[in-house]
C-alpha positions as CSV (number, residue, x, y, z in Angstrom):
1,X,-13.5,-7.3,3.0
2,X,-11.7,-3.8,2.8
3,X,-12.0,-0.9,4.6
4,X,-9.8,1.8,6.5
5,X,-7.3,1.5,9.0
6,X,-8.7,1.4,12.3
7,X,-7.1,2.6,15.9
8,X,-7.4,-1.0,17.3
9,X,-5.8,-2.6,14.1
10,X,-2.7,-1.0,15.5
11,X,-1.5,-4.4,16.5
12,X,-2.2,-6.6,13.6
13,X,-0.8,-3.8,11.5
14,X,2.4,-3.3,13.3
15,X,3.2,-7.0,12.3
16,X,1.9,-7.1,8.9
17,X,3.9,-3.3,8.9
18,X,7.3,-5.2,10.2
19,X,7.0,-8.2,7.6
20,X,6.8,-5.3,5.2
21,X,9.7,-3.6,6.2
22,X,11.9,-7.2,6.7
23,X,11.0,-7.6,3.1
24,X,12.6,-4.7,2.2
25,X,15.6,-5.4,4.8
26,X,14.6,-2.0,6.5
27,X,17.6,-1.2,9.0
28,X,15.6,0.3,11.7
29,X,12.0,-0.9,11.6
30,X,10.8,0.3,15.2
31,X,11.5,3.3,14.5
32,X,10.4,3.5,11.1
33,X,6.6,1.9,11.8
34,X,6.6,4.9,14.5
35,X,6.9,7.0,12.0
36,X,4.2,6.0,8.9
37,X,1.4,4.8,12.4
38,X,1.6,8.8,13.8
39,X,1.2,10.2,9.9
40,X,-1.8,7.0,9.3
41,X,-3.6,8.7,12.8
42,X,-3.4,12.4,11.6
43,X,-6.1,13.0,9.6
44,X,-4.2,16.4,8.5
45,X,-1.7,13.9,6.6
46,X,-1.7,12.7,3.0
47,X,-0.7,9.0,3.7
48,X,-3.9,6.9,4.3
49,X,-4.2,3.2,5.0
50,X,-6.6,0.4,3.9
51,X,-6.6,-3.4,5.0
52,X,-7.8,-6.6,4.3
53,X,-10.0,-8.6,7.0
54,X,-11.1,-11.8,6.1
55,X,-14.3,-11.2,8.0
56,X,-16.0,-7.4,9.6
57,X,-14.2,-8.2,13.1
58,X,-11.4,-10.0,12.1
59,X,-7.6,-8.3,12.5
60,X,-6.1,-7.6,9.2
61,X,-4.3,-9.8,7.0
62,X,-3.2,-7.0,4.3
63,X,-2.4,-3.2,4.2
64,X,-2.3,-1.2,1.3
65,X,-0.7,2.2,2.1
66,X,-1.5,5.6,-0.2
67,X,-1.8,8.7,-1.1
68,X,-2.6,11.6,-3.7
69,X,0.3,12.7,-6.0
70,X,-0.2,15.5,-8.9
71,X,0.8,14.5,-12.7
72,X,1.8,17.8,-14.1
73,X,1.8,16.0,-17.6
74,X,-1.7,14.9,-17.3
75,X,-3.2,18.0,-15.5
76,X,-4.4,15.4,-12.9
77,X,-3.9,14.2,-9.6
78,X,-3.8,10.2,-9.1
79,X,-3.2,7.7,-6.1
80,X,0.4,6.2,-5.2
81,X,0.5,3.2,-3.8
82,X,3.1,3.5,-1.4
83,X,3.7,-0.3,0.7
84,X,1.4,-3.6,-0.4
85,X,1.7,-6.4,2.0
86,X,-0.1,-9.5,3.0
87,X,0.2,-12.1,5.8
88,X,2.4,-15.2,3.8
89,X,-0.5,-17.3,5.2
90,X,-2.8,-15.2,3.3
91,X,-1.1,-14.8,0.4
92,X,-3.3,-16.1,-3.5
93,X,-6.3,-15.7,-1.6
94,X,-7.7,-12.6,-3.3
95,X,-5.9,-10.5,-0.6
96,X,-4.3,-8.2,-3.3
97,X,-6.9,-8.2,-5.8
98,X,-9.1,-6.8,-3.1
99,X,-7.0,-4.0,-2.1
100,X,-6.4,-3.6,-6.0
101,X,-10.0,-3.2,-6.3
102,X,-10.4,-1.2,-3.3
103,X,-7.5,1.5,-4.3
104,X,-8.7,1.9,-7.8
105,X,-12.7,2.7,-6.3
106,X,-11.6,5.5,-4.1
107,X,-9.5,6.6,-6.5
108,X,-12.6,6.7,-9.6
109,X,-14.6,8.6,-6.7
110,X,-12.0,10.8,-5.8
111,X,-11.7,11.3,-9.5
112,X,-7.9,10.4,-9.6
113,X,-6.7,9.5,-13.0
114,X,-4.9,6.0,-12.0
115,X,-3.6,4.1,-9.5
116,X,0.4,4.2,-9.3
117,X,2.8,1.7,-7.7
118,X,6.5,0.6,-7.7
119,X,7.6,-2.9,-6.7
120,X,11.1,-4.8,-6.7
121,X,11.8,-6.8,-10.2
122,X,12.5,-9.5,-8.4
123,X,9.5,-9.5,-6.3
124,X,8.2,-12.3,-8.9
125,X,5.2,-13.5,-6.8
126,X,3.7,-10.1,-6.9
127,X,4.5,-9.3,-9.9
128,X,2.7,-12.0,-11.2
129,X,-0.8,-11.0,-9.6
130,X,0.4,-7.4,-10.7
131,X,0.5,-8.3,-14.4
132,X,-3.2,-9.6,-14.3
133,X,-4.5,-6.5,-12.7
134,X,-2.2,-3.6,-13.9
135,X,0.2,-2.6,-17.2
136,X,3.5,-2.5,-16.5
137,X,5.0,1.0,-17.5
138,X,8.6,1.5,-18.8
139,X,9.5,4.0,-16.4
140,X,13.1,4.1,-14.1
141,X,13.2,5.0,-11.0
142,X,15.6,6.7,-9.6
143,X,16.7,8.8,-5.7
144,X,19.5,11.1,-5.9
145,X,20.5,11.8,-1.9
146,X,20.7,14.6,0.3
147,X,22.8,13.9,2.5
């Protein structure tokens, strides 16, 4: 089952959170997790969270991380998935299709166009339950610095 990011799941979050971050080799994951938990509790922020239980009461063995983002070339405003992640123990059990599905029925009743998401190329396991669910675009990405 899906649903939003609770208080309590601040625990089982803060693990799934730090796999997450590991994946990515994040360089300072404390402090980063900090971070994206106080903007998750402050309803006045964009970034929301959803998670994967495997039962109503259970701790959560996925997070999907999101938010609104405007396509000036469409007129419309969709949903960007920011961070996907599910317990390795967890992982080809539906986990992912369920957020998937989850992310792209808040989005239809928000009335956002699409759901939008970036993932490493070689991030092959993913990829693969990505290409079943989603079209892969053509699009580059790049980040120019600021500092």
């Amino acid at each position: 089952m899906v649903d939003d990011l609770r208080e309590a799941d601040h625990p089982a979050w803060a693990r799934l959170h730090r796999g997450y971050l590991d994946f990515y080799e994040s360089t300072r994951p404390e402090e980063v997790s900090a971070v994206v938990w106080g903007w998750l509790m402050d309803p006045a922020h964009e970034l929301a969270a959803i998670v994967a239980r495997p039962a109503v009461d259970a701790e959560p063995v996925g997070i999907a991380h999101y938010r609104p983002f405007v396509r000036p070339l469409q007129g419309s405003t969709a949903c960007f998935l920011d961070d996907l992640f599910v317990a390795p123990e967890h992982r080809g059990t539906g986990v992912v299709d369920a957020l998937l599905a989850a992310l792209q029925a808040r989005s239809r009743e928000r009335g956002w166009s699409q759901v939008r998401w970036i993932t490493r190329a070689s991030n092959e396991r993913a990829r693969k339950a990505y290409d079943r669910l989603a079209v892969e675009t053509d699009l580059v990405t790049y980040n120019l610095g600021v500092d």
